[in-house]
mmCIF file as gemmi writes it, N, C-alpha and C atoms, coordinates in Angstrom:
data_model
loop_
_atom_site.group_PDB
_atom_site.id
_atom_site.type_symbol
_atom_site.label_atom_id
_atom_site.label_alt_id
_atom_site.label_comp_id
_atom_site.label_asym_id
_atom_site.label_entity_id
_atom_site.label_seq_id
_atom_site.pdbx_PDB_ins_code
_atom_site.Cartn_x
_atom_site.Cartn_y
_atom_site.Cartn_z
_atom_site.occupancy
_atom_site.B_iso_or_equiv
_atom_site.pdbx_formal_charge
_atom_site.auth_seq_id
_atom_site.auth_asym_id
_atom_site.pdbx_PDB_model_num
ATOM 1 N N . UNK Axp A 1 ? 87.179 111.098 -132.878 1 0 ? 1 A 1
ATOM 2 C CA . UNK Axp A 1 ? 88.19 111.438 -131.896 1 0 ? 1 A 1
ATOM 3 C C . UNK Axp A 1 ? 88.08 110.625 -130.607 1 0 ? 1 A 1
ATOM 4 N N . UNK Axp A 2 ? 86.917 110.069 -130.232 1 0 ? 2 A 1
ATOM 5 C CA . UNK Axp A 2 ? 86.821 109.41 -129.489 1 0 ? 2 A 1
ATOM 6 C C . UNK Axp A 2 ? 87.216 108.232 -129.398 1 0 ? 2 A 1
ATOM 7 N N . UNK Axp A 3 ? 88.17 107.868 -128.173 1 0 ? 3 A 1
ATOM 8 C CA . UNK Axp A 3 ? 89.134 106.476 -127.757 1 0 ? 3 A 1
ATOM 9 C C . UNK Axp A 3 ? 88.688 105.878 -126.36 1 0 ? 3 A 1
ATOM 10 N N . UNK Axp A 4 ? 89.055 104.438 -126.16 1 0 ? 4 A 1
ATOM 11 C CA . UNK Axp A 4 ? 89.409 104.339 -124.766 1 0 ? 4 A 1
ATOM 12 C C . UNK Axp A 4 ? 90.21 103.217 -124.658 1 0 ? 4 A 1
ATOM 13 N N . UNK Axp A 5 ? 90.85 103.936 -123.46 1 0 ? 5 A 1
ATOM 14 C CA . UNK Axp A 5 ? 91.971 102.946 -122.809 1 0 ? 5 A 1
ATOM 15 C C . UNK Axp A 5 ? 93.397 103.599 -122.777 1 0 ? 5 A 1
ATOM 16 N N . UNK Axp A 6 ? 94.618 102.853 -122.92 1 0 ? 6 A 1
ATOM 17 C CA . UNK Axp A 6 ? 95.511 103.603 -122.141 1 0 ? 6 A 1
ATOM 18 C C . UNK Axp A 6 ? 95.472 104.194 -121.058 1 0 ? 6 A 1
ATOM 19 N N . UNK Axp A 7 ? 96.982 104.284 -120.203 1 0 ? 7 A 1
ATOM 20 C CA . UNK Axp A 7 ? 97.439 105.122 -119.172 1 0 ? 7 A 1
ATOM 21 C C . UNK Axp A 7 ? 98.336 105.879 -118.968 1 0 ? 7 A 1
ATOM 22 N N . UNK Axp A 8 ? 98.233 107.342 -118.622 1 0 ? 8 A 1
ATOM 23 C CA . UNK Axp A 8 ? 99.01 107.805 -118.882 1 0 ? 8 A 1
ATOM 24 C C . UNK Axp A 8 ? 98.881 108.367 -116.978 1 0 ? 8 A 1
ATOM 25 N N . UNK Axp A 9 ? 99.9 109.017 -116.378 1 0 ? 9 A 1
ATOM 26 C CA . UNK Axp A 9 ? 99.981 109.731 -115.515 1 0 ? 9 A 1
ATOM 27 C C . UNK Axp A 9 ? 99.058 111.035 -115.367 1 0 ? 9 A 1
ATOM 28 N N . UNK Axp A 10 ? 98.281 111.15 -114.144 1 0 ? 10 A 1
ATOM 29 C CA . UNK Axp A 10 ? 97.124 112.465 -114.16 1 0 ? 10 A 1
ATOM 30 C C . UNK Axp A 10 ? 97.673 113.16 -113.017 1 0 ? 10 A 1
ATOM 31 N N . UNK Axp A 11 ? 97.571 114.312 -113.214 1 0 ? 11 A 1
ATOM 32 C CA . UNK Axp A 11 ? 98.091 115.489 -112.244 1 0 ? 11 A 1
ATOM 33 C C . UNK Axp A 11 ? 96.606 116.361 -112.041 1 0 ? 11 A 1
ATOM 34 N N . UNK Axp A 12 ? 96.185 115.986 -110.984 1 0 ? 12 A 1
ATOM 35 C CA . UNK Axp A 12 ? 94.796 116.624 -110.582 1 0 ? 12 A 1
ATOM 36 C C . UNK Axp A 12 ? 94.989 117.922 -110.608 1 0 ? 12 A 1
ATOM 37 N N . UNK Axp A 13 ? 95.907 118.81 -110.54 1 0 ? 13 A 1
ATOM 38 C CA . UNK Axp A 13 ? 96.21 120.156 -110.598 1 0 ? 13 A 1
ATOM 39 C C . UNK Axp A 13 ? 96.202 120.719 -111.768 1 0 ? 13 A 1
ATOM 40 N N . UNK Axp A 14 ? 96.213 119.675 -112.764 1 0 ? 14 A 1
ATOM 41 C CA . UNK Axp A 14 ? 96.336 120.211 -114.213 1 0 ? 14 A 1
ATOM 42 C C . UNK Axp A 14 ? 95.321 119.646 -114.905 1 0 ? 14 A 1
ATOM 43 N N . UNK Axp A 15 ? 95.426 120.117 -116.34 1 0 ? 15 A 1
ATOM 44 C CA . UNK Axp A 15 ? 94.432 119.417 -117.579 1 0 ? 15 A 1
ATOM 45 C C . UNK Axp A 15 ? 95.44 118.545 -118.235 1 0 ? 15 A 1
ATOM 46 N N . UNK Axp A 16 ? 95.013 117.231 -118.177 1 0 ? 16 A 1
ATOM 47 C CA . UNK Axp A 16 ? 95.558 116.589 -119.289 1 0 ? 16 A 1
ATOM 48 C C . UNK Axp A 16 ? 95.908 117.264 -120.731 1 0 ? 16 A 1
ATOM 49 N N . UNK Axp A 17 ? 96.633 116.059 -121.226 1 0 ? 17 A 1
ATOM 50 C CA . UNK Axp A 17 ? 96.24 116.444 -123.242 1 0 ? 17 A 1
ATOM 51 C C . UNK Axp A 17 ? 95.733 116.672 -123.243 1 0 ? 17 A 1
ATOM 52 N N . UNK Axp A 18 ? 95.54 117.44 -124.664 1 0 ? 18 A 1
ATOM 53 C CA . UNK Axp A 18 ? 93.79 117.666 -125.25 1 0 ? 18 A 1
ATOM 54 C C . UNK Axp A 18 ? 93.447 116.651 -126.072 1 0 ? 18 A 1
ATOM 55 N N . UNK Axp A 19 ? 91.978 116.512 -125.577 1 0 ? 19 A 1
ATOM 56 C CA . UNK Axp A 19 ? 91.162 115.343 -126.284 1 0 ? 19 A 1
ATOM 57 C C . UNK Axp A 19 ? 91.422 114.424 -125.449 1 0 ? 19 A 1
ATOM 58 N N . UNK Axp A 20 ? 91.311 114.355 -123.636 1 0 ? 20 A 1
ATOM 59 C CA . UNK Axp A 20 ? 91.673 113.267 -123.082 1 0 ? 20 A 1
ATOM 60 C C . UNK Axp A 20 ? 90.896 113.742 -121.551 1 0 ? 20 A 1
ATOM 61 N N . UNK Axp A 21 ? 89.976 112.278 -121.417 1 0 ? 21 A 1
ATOM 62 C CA . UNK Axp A 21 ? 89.625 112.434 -120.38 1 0 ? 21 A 1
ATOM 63 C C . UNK Axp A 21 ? 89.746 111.839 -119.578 1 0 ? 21 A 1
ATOM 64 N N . UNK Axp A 22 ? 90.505 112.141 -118.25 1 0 ? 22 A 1
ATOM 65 C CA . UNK Axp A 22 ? 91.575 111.86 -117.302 1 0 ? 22 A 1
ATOM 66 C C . UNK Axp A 22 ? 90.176 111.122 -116.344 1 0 ? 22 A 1
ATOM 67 N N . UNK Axp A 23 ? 90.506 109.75 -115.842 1 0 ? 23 A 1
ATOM 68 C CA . UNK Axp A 23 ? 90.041 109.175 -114.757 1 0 ? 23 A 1
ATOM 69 C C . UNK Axp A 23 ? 90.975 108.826 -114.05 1 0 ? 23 A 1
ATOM 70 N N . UNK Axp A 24 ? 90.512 109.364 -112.43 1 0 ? 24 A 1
ATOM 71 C CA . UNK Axp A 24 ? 91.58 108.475 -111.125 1 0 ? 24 A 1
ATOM 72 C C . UNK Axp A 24 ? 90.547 108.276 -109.808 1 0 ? 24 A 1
ATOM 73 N N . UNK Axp A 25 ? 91.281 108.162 -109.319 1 0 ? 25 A 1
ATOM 74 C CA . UNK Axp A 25 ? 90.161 108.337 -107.483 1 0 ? 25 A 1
ATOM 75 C C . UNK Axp A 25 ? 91.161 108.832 -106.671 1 0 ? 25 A 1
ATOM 76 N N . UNK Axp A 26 ? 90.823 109.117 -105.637 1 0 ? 26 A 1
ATOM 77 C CA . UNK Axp A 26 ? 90.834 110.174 -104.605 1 0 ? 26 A 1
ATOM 78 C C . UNK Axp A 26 ? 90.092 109.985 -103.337 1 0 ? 26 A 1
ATOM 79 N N . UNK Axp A 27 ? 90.859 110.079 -101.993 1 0 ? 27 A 1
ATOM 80 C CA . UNK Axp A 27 ? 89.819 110.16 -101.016 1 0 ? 27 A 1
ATOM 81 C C . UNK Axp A 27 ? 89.096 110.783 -101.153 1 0 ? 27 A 1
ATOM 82 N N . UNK Axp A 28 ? 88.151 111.597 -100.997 1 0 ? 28 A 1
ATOM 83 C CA . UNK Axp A 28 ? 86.854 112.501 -100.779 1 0 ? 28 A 1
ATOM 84 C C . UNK Axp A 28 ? 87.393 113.684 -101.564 1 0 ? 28 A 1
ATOM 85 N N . UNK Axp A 29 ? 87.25 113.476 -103.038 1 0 ? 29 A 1
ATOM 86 C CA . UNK Axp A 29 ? 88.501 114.57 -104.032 1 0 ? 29 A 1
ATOM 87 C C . UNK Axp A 29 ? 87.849 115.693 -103.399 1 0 ? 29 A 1
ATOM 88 N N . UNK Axp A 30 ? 86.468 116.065 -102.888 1 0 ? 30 A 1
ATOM 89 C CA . UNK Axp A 30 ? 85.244 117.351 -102.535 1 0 ? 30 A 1
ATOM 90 C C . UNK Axp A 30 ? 85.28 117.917 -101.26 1 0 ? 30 A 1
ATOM 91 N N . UNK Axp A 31 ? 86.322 117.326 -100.162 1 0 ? 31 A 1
ATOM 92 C CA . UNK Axp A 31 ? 86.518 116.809 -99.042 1 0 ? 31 A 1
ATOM 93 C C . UNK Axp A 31 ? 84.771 116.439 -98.24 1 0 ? 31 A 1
ATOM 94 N N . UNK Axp A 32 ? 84.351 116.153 -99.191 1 0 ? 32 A 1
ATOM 95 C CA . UNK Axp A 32 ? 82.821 115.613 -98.613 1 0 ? 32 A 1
ATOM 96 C C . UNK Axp A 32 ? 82.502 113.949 -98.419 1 0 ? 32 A 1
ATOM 97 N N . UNK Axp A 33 ? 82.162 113.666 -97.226 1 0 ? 33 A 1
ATOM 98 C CA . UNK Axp A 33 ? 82.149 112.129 -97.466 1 0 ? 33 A 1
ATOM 99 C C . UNK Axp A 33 ? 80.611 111.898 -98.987 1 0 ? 33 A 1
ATOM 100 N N . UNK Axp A 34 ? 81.27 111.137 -99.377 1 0 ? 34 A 1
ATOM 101 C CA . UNK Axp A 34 ? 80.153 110.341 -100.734 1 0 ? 34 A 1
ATOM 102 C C . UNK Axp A 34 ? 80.297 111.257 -102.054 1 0 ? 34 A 1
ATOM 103 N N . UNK Axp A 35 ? 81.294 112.303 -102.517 1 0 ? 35 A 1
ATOM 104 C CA . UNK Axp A 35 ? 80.946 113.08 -103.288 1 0 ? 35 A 1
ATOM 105 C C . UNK Axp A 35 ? 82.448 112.411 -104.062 1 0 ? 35 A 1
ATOM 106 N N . UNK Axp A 36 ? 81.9 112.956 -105.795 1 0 ? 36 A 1
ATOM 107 C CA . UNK Axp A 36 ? 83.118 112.528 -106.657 1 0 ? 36 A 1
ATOM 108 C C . UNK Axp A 36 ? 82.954 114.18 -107.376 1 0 ? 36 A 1
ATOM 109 N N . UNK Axp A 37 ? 83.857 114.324 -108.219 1 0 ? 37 A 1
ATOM 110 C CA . UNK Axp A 37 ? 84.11 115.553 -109.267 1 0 ? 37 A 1
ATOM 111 C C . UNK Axp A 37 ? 84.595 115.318 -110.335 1 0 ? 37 A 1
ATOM 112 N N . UNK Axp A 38 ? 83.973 115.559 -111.335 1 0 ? 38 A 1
ATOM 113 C CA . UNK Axp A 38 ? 84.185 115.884 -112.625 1 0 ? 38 A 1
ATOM 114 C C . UNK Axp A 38 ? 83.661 116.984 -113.344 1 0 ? 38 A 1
ATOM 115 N N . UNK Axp A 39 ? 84.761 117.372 -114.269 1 0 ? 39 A 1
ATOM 116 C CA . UNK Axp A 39 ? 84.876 119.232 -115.142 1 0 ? 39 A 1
ATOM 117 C C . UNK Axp A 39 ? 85.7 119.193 -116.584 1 0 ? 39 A 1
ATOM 118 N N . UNK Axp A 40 ? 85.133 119.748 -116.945 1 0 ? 40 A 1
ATOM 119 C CA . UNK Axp A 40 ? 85.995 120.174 -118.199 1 0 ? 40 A 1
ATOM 120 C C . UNK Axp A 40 ? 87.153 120.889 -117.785 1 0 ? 40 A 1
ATOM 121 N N . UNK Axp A 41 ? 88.135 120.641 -118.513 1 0 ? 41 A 1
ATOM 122 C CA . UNK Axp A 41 ? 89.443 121.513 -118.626 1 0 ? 41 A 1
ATOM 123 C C . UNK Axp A 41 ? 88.863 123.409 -118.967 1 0 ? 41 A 1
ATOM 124 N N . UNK Axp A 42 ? 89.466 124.324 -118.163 1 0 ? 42 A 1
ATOM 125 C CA . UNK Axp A 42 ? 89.15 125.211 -117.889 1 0 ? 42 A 1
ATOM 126 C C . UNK Axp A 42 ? 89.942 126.054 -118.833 1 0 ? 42 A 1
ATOM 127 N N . UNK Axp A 43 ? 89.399 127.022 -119.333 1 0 ? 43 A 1
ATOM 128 C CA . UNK Axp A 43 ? 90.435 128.343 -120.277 1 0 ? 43 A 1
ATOM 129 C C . UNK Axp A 43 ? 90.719 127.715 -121.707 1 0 ? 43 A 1
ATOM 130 N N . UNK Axp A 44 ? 90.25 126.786 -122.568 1 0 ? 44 A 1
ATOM 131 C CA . UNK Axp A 44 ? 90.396 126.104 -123.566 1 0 ? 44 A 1
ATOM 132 C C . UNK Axp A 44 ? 89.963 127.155 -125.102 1 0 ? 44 A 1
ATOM 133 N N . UNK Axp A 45 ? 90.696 127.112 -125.413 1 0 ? 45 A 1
ATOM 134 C CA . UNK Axp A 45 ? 90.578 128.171 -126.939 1 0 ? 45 A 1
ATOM 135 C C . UNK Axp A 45 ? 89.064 128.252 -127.299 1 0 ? 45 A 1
ATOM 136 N N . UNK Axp A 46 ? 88.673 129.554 -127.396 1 0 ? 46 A 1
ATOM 137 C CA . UNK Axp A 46 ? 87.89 129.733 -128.212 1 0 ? 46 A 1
ATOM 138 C C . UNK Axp A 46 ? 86.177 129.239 -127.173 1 0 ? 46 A 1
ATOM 139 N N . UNK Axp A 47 ? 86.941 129.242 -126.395 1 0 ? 47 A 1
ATOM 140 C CA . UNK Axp A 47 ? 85.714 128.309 -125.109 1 0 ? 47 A 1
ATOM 141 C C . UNK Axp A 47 ? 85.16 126.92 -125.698 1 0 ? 47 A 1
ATOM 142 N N . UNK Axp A 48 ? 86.239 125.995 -126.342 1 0 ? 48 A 1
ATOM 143 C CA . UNK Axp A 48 ? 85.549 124.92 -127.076 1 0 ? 48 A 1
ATOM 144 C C . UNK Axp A 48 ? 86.264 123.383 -125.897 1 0 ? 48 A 1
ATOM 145 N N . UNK Axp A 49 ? 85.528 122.784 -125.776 1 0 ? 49 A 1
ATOM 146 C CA . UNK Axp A 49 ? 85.934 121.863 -124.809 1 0 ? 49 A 1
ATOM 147 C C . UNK Axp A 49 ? 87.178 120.825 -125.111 1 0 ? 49 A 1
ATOM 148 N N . UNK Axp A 50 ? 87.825 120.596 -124.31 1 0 ? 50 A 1
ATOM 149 C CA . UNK Axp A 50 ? 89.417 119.709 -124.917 1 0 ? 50 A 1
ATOM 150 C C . UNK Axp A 50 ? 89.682 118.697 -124.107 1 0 ? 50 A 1
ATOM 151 N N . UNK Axp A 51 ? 88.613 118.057 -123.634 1 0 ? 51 A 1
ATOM 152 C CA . UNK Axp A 51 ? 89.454 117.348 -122.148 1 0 ? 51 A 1
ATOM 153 C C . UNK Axp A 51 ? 88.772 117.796 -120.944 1 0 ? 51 A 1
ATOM 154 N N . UNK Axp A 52 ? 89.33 116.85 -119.915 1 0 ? 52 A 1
ATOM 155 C CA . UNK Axp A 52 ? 88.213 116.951 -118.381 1 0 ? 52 A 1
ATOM 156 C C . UNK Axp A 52 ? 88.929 115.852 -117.514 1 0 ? 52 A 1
ATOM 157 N N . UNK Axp A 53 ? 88.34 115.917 -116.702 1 0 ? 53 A 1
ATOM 158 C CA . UNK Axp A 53 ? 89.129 115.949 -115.363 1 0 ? 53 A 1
ATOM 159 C C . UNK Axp A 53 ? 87.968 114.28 -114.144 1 0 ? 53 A 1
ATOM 160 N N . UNK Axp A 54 ? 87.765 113.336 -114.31 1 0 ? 54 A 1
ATOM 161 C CA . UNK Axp A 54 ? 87.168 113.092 -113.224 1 0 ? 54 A 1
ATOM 162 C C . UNK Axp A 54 ? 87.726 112.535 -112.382 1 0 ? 54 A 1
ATOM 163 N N . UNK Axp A 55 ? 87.047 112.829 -110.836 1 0 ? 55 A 1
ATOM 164 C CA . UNK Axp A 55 ? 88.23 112.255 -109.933 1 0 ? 55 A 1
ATOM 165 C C . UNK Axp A 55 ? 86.91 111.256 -109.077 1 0 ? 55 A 1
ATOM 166 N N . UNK Axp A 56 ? 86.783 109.829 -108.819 1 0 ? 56 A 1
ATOM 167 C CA . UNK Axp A 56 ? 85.86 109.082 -108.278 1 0 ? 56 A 1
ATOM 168 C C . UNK Axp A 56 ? 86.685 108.899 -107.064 1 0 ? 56 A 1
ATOM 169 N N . UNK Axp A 57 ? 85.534 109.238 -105.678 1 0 ? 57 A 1
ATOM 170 C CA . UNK Axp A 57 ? 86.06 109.325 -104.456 1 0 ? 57 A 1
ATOM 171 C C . UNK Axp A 57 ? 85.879 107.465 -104.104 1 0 ? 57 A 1
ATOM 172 N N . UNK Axp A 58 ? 86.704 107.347 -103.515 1 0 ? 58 A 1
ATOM 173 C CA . UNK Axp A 58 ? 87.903 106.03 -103.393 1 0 ? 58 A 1
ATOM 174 C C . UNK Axp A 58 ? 86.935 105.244 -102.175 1 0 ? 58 A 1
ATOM 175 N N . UNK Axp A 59 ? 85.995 106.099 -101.685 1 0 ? 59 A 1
ATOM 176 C CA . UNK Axp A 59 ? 84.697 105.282 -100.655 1 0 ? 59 A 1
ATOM 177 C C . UNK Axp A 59 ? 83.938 104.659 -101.252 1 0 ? 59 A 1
ATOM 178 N N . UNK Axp A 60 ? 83.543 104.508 -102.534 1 0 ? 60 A 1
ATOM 179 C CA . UNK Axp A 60 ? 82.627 103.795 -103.375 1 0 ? 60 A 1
ATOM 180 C C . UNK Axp A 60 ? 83.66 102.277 -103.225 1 0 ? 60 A 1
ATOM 181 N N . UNK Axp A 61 ? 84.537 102.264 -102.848 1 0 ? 61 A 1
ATOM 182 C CA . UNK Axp A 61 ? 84.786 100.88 -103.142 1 0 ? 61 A 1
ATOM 183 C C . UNK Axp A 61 ? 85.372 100.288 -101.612 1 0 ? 61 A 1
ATOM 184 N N . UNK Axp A 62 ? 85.091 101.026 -101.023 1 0 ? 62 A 1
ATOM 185 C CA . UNK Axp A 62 ? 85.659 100.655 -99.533 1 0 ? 62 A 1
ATOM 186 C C . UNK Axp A 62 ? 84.825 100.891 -98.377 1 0 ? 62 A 1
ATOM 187 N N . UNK Axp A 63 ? 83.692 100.503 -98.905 1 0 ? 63 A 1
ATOM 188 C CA . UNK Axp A 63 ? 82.712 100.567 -97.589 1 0 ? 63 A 1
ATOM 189 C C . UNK Axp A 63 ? 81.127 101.373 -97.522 1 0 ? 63 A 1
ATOM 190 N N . UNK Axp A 64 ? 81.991 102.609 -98.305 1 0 ? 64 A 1
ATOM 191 C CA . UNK Axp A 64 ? 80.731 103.663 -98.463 1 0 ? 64 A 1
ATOM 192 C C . UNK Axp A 64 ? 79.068 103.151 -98.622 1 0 ? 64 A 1
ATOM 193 N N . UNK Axp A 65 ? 78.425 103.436 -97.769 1 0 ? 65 A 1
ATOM 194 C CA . UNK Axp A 65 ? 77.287 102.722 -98.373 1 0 ? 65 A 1
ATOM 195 C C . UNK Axp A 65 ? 76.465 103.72 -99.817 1 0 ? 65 A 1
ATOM 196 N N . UNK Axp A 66 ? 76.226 102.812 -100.649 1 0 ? 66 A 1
ATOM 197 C CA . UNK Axp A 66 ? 75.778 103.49 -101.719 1 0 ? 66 A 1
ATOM 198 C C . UNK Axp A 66 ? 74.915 101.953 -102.555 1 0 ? 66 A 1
ATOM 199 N N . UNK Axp A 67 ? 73.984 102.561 -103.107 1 0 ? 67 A 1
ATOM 200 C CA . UNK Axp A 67 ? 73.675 101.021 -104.146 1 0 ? 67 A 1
ATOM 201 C C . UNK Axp A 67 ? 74.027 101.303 -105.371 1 0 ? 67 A 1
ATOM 202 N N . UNK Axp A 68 ? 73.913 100.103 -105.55 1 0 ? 68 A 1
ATOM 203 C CA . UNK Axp A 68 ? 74.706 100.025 -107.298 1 0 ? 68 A 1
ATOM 204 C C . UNK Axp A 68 ? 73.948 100.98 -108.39 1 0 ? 68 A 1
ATOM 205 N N . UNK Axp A 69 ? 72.635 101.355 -108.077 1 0 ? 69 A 1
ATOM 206 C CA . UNK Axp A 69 ? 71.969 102.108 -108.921 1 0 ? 69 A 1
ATOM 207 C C . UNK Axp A 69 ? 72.723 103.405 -109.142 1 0 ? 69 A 1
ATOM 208 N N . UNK Axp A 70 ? 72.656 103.904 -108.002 1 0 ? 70 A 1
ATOM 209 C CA . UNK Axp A 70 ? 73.829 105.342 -107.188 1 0 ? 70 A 1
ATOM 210 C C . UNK Axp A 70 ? 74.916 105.097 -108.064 1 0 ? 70 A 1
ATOM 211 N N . UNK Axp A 71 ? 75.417 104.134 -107.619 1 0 ? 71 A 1
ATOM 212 C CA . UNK Axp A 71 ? 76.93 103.752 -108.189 1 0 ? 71 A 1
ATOM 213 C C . UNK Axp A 71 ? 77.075 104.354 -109.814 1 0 ? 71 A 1
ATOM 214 N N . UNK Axp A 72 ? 76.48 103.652 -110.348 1 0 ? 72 A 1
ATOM 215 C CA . UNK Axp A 72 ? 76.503 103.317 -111.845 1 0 ? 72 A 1
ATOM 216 C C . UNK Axp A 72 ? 75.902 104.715 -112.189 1 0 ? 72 A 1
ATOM 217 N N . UNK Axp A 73 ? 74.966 105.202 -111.703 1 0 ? 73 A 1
ATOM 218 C CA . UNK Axp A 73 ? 74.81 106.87 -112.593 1 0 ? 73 A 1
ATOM 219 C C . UNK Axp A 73 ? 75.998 107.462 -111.874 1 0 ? 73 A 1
ATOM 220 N N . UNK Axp A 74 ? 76.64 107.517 -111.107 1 0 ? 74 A 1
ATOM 221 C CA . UNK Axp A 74 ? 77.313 108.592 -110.723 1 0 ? 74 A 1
ATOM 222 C C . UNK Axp A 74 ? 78.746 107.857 -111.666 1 0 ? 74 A 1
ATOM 223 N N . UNK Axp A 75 ? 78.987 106.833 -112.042 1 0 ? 75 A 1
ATOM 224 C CA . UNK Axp A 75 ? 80.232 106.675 -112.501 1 0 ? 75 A 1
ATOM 225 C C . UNK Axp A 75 ? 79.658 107.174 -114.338 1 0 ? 75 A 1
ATOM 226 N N . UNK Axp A 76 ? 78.724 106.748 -114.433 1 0 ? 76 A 1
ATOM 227 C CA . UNK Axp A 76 ? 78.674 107.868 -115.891 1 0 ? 76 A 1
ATOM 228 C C . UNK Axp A 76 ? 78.54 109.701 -115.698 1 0 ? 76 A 1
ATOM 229 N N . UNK Axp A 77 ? 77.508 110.049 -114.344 1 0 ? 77 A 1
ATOM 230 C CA . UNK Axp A 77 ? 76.93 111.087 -114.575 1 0 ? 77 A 1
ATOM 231 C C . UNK Axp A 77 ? 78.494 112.316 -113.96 1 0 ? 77 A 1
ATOM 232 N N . UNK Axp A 78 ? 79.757 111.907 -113.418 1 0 ? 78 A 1
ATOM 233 C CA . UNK Axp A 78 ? 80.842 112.721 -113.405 1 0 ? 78 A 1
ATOM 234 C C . UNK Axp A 78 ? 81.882 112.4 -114.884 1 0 ? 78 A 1
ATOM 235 N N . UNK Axp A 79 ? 81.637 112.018 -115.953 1 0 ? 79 A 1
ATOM 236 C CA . UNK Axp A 79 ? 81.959 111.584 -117.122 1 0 ? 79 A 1
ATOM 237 C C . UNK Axp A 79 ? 81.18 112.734 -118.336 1 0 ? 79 A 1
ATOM 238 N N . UNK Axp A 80 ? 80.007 113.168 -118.242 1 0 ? 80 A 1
ATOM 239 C CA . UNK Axp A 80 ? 79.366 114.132 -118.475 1 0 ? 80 A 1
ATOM 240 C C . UNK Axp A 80 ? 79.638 115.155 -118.16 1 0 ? 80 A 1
ATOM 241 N N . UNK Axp A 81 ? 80.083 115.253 -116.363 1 0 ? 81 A 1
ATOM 242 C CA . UNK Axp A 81 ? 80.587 116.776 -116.365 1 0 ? 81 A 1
ATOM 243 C C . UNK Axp A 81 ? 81.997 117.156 -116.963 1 0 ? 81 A 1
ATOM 244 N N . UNK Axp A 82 ? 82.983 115.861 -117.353 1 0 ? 82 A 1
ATOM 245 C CA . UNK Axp A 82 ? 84.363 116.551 -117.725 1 0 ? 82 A 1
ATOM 246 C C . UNK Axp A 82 ? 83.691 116.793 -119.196 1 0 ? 82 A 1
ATOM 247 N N . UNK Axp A 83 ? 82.826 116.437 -119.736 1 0 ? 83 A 1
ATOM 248 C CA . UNK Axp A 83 ? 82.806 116.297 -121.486 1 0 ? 83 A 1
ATOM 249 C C . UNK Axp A 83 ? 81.687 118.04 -121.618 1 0 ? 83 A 1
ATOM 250 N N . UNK Axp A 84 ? 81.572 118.665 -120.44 1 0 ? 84 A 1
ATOM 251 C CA . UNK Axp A 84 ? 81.02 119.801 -120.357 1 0 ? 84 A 1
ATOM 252 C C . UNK Axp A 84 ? 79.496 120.042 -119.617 1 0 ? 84 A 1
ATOM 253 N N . UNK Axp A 85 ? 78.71 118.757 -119.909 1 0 ? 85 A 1
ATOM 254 C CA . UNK Axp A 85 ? 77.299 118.749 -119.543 1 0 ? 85 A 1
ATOM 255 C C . UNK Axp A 85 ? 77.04 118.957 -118.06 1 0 ? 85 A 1
């Protein structure tokens, strides 16, 4: 079941399809400076996971100080939280 690529339009208010995990950015999606969010889609049948949500705050590429080490786990480790972990 697993894909990547395509674009489709993400509505941060909602869950995508199912079986689709929505990436965008966002100023400070946490309103916290340096913080990103990612979740599983919430209320999903049977409590089985369908989809997730990450939103990468838009300072990682505009100044924020962070090192690439930072960088790179946090762009996998909010990818984990939409897939449930």
């Amino acid at each position: 079941h697993i894909k990547v690529g395509g674009v489709e339009p993400v509505d941060i208010n909602q869950c995508g399809p199912a079986y689709h995990i929505q990436v965008t950015e966002r100023y400070r999606p946490l309103g916290t400076p340096g913080w990103s969010k990612g979740e599983p889609c919430p209320g999903q049948p049977d409590g089985l996971g369908r989809g997730g949500l990450v939103i990468y705050n838009s300072e990682y590429w505009t100044g924020w100080p962070i090192s690439k080490a930072h960088l790179t786990n946090t762009l996998v480790h909010e990818v984990l939280h939409a897939l449930g972990l």
